[in-house]
N, CA, C and O atoms as a GROMACS GRO file, in nm:
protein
  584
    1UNK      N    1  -1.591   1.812  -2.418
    1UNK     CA    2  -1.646   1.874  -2.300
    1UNK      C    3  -1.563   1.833  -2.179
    1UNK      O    4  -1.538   1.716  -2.152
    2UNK      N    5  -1.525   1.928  -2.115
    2UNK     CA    6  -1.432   1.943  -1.978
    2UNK      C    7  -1.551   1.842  -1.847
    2UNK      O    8  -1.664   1.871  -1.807
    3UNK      N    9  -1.489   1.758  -1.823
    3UNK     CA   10  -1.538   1.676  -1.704
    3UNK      C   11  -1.483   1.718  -1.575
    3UNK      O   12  -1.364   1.718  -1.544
    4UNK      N   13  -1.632   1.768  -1.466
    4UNK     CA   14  -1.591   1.827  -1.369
    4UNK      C   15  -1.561   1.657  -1.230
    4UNK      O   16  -1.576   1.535  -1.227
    5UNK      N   17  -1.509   1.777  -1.136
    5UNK     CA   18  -1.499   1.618  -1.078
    5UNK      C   19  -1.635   1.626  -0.971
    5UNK      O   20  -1.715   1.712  -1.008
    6UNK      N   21  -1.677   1.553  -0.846
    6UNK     CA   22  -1.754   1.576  -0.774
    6UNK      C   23  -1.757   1.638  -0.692
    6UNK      O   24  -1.649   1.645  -0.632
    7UNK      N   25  -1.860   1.713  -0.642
    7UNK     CA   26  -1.836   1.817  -0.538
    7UNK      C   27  -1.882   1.758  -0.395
    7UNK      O   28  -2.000   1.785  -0.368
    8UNK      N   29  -1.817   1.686  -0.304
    8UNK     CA   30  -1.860   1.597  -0.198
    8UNK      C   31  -1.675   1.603  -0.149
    8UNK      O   32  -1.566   1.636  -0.195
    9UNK      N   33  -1.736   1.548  -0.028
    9UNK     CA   34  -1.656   1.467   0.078
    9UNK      C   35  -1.565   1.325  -0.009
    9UNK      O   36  -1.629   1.239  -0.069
   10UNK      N   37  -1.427   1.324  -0.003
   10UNK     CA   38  -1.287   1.208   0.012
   10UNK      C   39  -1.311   1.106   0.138
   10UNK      O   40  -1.297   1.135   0.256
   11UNK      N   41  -1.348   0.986   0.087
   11UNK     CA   42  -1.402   0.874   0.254
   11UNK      C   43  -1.251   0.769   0.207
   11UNK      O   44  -1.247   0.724   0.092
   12UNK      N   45  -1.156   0.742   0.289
   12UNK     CA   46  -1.069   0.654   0.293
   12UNK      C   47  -1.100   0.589   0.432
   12UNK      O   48  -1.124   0.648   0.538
   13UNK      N   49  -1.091   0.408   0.401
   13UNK     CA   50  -1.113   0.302   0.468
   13UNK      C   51  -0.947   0.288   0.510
   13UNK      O   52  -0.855   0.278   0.428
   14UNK      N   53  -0.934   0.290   0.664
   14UNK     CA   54  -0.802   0.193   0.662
   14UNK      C   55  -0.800   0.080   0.712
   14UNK      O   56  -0.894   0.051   0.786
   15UNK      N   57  -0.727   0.012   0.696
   15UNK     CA   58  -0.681  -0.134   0.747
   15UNK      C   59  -0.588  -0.192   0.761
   15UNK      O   60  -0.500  -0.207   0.675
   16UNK      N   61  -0.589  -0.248   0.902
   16UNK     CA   62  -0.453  -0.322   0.976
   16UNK      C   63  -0.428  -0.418   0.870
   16UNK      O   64  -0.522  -0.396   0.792
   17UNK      N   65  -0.361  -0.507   0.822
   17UNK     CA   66  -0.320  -0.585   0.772
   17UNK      C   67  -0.170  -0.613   0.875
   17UNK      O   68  -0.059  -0.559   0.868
   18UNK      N   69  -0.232  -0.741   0.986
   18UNK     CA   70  -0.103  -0.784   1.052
   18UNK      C   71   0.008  -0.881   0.973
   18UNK      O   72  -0.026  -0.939   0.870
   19UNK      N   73   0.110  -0.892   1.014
   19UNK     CA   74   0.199  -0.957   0.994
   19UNK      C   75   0.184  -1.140   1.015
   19UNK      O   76   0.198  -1.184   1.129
   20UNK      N   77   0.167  -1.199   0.945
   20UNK     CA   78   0.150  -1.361   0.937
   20UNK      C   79   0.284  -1.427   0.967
   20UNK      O   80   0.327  -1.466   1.076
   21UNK      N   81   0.340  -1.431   0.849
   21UNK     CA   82   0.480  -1.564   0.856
   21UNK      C   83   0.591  -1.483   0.682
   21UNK      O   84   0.553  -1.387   0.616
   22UNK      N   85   0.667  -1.529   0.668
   22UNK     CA   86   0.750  -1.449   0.560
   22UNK      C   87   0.695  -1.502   0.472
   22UNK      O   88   0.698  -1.424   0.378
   23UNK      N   89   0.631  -1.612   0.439
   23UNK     CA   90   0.568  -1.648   0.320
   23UNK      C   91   0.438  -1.544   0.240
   23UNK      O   92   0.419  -1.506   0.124
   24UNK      N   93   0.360  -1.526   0.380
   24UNK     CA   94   0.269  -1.437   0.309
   24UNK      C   95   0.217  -1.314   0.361
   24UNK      O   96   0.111  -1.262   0.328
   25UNK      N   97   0.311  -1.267   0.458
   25UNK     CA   98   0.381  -1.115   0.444
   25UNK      C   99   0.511  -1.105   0.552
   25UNK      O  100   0.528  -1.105   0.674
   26UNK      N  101   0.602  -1.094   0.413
   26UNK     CA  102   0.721  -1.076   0.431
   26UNK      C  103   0.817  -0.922   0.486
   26UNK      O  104   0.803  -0.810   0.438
   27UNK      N  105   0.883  -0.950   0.563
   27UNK     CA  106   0.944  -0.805   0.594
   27UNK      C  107   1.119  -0.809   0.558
   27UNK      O  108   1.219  -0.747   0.594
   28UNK      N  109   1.080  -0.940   0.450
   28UNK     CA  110   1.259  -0.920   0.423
   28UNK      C  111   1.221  -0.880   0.235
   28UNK      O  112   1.285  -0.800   0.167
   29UNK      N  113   1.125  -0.946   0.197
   29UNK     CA  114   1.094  -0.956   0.009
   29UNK      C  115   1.032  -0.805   0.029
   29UNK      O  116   0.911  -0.828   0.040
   30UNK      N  117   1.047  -0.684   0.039
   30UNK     CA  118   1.009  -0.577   0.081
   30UNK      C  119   0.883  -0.525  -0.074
   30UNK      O  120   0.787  -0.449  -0.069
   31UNK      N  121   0.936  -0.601  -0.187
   31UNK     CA  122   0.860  -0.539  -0.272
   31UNK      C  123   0.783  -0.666  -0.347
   31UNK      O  124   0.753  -0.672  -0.466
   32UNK      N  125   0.759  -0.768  -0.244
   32UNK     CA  126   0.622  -0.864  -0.267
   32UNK      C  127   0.511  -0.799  -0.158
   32UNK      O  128   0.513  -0.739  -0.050
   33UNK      N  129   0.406  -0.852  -0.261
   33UNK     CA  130   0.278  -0.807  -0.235
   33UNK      C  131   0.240  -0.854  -0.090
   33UNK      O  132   0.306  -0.955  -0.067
   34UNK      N  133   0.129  -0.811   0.060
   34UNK     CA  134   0.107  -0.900   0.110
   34UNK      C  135  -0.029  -0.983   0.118
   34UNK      O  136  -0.138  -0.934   0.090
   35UNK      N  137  -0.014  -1.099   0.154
   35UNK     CA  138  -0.200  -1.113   0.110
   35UNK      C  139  -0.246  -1.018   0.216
   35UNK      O  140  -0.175  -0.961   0.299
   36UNK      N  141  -0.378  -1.008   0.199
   36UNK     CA  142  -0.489  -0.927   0.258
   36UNK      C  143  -0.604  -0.999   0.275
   36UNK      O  144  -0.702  -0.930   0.247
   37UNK      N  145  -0.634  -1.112   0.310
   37UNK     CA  146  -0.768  -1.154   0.307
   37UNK      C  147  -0.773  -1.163   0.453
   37UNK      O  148  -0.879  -1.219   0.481
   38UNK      N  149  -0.691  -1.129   0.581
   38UNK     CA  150  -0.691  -1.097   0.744
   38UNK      C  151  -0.697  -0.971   0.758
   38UNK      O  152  -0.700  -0.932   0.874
   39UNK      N  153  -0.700  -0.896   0.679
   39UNK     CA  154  -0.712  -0.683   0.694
   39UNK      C  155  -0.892  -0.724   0.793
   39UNK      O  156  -0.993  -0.792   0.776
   40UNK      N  157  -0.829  -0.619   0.901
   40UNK     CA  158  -0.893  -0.536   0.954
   40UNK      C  159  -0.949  -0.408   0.966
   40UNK      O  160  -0.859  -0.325   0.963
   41UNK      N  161  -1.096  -0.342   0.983
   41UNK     CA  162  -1.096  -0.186   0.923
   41UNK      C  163  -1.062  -0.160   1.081
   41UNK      O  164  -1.118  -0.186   1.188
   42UNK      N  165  -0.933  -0.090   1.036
   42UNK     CA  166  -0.902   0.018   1.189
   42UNK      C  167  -0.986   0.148   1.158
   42UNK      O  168  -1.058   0.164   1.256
   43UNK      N  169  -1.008   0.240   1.073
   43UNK     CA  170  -1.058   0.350   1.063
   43UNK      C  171  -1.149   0.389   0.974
   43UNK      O  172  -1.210   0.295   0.923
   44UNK      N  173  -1.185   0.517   0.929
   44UNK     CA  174  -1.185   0.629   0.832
   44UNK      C  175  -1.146   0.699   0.852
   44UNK      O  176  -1.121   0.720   0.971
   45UNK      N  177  -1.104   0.807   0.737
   45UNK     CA  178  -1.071   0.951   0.741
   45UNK      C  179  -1.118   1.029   0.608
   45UNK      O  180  -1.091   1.021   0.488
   46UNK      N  181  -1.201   1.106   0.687
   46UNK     CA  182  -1.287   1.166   0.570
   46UNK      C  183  -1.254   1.338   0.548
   46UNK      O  184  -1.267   1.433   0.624
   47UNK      N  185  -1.202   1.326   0.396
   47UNK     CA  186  -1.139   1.484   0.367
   47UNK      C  187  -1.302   1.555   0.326
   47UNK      O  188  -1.373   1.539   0.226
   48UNK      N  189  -1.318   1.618   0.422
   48UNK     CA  190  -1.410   1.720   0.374
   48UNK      C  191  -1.391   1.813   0.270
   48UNK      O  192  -1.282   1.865   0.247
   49UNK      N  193  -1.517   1.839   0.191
   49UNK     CA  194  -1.505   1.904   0.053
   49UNK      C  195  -1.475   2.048   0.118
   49UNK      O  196  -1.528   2.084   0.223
   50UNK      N  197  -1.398   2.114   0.057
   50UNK     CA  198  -1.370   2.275   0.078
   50UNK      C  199  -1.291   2.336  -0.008
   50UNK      O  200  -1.217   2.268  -0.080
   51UNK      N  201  -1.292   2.472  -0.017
   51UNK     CA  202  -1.267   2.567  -0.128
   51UNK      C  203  -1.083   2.536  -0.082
   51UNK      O  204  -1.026   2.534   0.027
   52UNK      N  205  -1.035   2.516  -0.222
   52UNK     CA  206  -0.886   2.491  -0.202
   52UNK      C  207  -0.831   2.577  -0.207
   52UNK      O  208  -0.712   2.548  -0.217
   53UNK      N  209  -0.848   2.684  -0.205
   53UNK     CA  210  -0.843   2.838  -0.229
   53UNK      C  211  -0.790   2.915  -0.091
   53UNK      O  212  -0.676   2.959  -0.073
   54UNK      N  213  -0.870   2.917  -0.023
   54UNK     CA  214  -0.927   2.884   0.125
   54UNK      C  215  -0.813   2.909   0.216
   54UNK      O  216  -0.710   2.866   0.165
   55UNK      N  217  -0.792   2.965   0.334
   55UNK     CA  218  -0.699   2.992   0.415
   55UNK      C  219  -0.668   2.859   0.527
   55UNK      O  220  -0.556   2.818   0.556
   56UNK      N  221  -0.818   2.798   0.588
   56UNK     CA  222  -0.747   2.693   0.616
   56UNK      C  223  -0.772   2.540   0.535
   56UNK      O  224  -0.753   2.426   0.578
   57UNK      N  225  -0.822   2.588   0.396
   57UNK     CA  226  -0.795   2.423   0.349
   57UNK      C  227  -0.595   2.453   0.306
   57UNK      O  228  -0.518   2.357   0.299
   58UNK      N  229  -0.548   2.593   0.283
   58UNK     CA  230  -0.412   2.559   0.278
   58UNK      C  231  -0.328   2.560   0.394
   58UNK      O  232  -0.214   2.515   0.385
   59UNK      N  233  -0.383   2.617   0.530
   59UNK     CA  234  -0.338   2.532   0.678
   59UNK      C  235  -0.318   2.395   0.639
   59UNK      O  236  -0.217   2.334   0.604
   60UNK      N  237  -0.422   2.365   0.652
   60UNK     CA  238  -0.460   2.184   0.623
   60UNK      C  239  -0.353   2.092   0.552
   60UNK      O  240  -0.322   1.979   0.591
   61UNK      N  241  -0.294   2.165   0.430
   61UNK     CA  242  -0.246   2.112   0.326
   61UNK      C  243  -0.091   2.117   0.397
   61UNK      O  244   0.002   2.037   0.410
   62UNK      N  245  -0.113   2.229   0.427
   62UNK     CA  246   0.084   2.253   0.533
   62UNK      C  247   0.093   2.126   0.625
   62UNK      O  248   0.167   2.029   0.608
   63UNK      N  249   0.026   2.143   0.699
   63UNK     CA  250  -0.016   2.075   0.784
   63UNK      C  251   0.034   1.898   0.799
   63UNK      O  252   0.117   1.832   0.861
   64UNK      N  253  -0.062   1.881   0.710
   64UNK     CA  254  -0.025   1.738   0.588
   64UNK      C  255   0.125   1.668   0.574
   64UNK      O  256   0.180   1.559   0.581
   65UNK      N  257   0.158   1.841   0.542
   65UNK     CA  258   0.280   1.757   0.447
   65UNK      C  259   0.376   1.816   0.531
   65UNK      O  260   0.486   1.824   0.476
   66UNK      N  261   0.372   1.881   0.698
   66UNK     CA  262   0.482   1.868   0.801
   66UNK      C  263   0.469   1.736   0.860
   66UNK      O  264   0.563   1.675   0.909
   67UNK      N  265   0.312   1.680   0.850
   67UNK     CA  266   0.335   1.555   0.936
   67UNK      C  267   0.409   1.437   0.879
   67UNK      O  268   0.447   1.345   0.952
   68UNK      N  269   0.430   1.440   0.732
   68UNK     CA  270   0.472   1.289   0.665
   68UNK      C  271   0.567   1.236   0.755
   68UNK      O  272   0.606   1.307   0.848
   69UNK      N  273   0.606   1.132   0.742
   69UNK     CA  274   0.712   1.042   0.759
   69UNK      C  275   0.764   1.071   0.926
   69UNK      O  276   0.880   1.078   0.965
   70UNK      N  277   0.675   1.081   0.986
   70UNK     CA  278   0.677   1.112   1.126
   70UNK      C  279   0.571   1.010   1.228
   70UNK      O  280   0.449   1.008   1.243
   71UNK      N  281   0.721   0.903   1.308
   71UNK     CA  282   0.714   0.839   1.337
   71UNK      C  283   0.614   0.850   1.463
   71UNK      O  284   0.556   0.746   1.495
   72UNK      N  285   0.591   0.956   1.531
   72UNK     CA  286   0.529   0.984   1.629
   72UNK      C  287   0.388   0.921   1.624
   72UNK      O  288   0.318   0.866   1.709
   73UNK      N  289   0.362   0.966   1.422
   73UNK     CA  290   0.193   0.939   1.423
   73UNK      C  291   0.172   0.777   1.419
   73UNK      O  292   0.065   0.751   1.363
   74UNK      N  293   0.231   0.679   1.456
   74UNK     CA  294   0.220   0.556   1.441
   74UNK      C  295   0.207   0.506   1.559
   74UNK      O  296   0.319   0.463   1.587
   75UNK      N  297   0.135   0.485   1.646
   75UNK     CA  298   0.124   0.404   1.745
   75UNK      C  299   0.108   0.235   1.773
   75UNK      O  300   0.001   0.199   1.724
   76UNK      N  301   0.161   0.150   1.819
   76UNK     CA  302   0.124   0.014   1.843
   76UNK      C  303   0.006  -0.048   1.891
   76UNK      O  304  -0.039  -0.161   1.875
   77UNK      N  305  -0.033   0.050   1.955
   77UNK     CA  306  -0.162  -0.005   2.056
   77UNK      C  307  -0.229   0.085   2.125
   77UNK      O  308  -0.184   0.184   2.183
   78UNK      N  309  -0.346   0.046   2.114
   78UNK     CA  310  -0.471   0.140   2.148
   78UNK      C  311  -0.411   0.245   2.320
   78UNK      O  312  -0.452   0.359   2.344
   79UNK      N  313  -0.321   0.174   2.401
   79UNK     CA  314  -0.254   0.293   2.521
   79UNK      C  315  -0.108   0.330   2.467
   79UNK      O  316  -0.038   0.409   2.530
   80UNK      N  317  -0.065   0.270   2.350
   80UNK     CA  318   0.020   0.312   2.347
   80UNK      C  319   0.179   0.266   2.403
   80UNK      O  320   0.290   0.318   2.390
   81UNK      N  321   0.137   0.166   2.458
   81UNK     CA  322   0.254   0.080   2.552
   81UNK      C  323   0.390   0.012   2.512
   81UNK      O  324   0.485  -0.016   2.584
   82UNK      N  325   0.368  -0.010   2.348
   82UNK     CA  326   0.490  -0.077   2.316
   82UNK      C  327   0.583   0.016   2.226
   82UNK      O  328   0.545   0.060   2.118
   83UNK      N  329   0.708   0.041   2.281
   83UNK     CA  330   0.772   0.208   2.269
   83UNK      C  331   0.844   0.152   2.130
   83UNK      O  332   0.842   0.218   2.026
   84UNK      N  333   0.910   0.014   2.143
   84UNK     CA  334   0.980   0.030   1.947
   84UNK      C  335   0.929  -0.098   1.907
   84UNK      O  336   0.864  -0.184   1.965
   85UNK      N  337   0.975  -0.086   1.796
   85UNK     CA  338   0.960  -0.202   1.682
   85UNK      C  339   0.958  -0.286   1.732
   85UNK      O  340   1.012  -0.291   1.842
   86UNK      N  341   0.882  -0.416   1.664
   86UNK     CA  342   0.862  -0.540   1.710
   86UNK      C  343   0.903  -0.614   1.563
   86UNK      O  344   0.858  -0.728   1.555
   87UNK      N  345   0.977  -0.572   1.451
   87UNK     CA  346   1.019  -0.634   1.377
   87UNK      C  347   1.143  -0.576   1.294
   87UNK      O  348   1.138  -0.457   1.264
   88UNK      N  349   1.252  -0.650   1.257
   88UNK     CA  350   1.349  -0.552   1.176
   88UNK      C  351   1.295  -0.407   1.133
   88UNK      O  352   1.312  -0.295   1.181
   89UNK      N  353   1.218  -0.459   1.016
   89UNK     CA  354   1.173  -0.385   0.928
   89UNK      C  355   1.092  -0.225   1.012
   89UNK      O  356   1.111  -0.109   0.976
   90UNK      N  357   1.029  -0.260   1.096
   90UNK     CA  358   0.959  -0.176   1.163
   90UNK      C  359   1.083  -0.085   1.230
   90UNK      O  360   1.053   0.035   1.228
   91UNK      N  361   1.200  -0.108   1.281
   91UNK     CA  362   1.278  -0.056   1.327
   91UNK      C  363   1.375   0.012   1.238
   91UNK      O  364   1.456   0.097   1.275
   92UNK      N  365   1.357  -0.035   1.112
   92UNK     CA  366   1.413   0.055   1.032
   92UNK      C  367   1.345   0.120   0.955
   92UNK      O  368   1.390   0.168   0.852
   93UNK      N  369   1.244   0.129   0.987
   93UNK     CA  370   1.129   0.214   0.933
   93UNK      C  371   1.160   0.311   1.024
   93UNK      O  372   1.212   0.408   0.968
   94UNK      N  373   1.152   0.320   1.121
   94UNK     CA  374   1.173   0.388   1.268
   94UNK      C  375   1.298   0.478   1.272
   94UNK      O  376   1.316   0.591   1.319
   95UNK      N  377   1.358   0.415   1.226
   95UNK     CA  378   1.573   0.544   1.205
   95UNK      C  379   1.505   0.594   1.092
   95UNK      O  380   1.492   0.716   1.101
   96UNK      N  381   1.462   0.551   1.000
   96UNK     CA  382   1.467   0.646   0.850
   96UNK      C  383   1.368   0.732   0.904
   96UNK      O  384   1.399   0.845   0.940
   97UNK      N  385   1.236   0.685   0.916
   97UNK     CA  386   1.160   0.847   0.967
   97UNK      C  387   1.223   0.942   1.081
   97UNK      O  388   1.212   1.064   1.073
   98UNK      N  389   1.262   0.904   1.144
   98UNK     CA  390   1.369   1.043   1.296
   98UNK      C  391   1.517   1.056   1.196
   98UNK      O  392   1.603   1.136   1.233
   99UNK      N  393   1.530   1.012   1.126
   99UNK     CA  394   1.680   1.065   1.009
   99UNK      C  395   1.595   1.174   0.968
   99UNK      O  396   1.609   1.287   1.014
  100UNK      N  397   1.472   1.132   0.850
  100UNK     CA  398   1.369   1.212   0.786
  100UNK      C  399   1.352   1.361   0.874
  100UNK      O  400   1.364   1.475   0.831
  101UNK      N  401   1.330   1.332   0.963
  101UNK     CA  402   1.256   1.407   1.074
  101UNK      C  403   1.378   1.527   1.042
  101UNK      O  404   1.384   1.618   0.959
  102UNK      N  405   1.480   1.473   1.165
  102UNK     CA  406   1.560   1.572   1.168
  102UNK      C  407   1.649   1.643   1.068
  102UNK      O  408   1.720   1.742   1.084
  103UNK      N  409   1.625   1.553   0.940
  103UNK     CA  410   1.739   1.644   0.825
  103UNK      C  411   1.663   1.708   0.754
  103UNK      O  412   1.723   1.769   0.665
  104UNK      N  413   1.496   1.726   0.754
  104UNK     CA  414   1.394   1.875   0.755
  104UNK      C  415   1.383   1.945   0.846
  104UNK      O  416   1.350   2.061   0.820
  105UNK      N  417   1.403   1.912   0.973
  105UNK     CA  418   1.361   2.018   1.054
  105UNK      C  419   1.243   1.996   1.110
  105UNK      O  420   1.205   2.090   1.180
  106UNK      N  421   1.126   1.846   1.100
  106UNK     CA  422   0.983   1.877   1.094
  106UNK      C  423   0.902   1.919   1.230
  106UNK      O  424   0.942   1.908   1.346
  107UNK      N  425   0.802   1.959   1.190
  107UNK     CA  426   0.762   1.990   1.291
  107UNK      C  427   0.742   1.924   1.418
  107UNK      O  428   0.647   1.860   1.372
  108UNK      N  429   0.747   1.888   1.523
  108UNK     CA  430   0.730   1.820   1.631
  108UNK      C  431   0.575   1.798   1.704
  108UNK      O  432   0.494   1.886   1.730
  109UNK      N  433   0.566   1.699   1.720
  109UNK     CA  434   0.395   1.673   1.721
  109UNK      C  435   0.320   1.750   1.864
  109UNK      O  436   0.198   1.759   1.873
  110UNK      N  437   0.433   1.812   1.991
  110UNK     CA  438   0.317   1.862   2.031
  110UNK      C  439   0.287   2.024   1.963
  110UNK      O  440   0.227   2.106   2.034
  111UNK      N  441   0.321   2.054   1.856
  111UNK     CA  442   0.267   2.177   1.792
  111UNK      C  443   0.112   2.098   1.728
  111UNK      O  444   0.007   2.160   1.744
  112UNK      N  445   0.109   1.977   1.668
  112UNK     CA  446  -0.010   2.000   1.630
  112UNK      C  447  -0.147   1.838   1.749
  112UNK      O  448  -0.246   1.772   1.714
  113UNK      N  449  -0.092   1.845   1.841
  113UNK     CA  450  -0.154   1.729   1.905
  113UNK      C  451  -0.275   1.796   1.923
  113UNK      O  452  -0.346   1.750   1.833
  114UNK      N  453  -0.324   1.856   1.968
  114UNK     CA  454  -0.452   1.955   2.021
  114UNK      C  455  -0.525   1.961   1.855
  114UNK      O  456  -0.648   1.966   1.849
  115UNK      N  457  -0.458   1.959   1.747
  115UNK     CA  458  -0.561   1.972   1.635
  115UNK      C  459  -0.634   1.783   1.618
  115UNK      O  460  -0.709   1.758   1.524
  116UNK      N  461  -0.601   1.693   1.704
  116UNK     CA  462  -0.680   1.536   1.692
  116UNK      C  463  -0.756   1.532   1.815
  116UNK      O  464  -0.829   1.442   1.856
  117UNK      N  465  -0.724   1.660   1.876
  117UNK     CA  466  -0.840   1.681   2.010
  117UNK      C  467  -0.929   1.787   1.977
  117UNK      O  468  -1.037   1.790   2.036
  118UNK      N  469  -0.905   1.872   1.896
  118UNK     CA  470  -0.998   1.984   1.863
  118UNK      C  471  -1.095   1.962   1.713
  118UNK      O  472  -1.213   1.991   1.695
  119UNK      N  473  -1.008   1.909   1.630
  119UNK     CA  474  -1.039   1.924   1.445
  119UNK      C  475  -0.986   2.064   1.454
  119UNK      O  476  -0.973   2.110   1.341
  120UNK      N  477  -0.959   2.128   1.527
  120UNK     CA  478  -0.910   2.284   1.428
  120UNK      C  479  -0.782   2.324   1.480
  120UNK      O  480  -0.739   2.307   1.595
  121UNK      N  481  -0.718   2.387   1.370
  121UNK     CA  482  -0.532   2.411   1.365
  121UNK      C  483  -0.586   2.556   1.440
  121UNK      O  484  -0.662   2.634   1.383
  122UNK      N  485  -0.550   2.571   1.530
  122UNK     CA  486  -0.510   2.694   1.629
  122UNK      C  487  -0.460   2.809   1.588
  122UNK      O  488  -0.433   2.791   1.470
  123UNK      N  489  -0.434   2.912   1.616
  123UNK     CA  490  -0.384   3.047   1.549
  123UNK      C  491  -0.202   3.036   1.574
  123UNK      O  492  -0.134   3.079   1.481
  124UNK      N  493  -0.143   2.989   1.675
  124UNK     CA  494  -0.037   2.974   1.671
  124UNK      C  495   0.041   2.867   1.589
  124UNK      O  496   0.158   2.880   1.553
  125UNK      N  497  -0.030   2.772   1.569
  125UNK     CA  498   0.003   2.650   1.450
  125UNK      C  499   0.018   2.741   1.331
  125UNK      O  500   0.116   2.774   1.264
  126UNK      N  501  -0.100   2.770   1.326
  126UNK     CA  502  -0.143   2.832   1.196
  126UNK      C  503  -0.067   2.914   1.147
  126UNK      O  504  -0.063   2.925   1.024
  127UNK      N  505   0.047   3.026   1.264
  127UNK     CA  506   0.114   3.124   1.218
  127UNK      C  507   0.269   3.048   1.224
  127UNK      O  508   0.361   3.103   1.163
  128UNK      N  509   0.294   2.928   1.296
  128UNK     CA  510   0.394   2.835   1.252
  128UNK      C  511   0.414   2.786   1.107
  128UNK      O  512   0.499   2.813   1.023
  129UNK      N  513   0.276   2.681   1.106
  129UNK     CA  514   0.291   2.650   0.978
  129UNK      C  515   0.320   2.752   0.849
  129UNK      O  516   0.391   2.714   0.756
  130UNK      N  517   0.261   2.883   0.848
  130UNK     CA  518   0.330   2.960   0.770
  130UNK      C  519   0.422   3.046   0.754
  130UNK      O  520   0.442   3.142   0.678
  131UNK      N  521   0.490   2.979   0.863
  131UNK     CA  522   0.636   3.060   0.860
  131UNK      C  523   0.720   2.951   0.796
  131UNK      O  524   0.809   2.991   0.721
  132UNK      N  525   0.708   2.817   0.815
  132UNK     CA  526   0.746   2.701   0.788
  132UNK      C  527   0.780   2.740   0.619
  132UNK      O  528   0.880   2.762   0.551
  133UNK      N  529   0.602   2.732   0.597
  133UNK     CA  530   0.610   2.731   0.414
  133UNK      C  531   0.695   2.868   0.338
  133UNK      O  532   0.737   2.876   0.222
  134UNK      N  533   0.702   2.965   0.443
  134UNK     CA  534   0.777   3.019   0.374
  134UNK      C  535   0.940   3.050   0.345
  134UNK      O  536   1.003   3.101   0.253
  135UNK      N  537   0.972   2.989   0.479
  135UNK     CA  538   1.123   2.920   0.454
  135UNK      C  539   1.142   2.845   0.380
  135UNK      O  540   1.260   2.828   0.348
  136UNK      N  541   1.027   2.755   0.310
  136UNK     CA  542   1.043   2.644   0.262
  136UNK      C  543   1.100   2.709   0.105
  136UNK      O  544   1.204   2.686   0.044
  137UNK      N  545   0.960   2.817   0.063
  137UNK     CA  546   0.943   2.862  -0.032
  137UNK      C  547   1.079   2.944  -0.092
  137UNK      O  548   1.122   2.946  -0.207
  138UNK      N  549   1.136   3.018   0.038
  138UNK     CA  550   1.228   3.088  -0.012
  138UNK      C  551   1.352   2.963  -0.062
  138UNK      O  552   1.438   2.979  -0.149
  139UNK      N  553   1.336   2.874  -0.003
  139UNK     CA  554   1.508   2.761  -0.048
  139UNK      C  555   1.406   2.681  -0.165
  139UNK      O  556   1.437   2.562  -0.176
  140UNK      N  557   1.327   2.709  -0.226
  140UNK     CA  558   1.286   2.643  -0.369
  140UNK      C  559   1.201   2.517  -0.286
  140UNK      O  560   1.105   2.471  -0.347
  141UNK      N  561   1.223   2.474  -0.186
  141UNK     CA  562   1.208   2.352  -0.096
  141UNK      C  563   1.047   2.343  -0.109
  141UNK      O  564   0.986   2.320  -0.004
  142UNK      N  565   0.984   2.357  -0.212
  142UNK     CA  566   0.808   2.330  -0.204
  142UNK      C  567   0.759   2.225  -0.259
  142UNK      O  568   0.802   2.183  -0.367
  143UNK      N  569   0.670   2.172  -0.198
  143UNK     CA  570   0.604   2.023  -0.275
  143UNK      C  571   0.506   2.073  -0.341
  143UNK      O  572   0.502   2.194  -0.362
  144UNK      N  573   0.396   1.975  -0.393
  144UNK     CA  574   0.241   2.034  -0.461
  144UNK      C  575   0.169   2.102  -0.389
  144UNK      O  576   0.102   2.188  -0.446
  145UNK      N  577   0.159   2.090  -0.269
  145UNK     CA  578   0.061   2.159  -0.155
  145UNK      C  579   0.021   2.283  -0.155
  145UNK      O  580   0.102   2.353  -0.093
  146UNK      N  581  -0.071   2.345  -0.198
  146UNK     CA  582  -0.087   2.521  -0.221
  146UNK      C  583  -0.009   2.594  -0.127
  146UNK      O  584  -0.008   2.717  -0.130
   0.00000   0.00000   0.00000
């Protein structure tokens, strides 16, 4: 018998986990673990259940996957005040996402800033983002995203 999955709301917890000392979180051993017993909950983000079918759960999904690796969405501090990195690692986190950025093309965040002030992708996003996917589509260039 085919097991369905649940029909509800996706709830993800996030959490700061700051930077201690190189012993027990390191920004040079890049692929040791760090402890976590100082995580902080900075958020949620809750994917509402909707038909995937759907015109804007596949906005949504475009959407998604113009914002990856875009350094813009990372802020330091609640105004926003500290403009770069405060650690190697963070700064080269920082060239690889604006390399990222510009050798796709991605979208630039004030196309979608008004959708973290509204919840809803706009009609001109909306007719961006699918012009996007379909350039994408025509160079083979598609991820999983409907």
């Amino acid at each position: 018998m085919e097991e369905k999955a649940a029909v509800r709301d996706v709830r993800f917890l996030l959490y700061w986990i700051s930077y201690l000392n190189e012993e027990n979180t390191s920004t040079k051993a890049l692929t040791a673990p760090w402890k976590e017993d100082h995580k902080q909950l900075a958020g949620t983000v809750t994917f509402t259940q909707a038909d995937s079918e759907s015109e804007e759960a596949q906005l949504w999904a475009i959407l998604a996957s113009e914002m990856g690796a875009n350094p813009g969405n990372w802020i330091h501090d609640k105004e926003d005040s500290i403009h770069e990195a405060a650690t190697e690692f963070g700064s080269a986190r920082k060239i690889a996402y604006r390399l990222s950025q510009e050798g796709r093309s991605a979208l630039e965040p004030k196309w979608y800033r008004s959708v973290f002030e509204t919840g809803q992708i706009g009609s001109d996003l909306g007719q961006e983002l699918k012009r996007r996917r379909e350039v994408k589509r025509k160079a083979d260039h598609m991820n999983q995203a409907p």
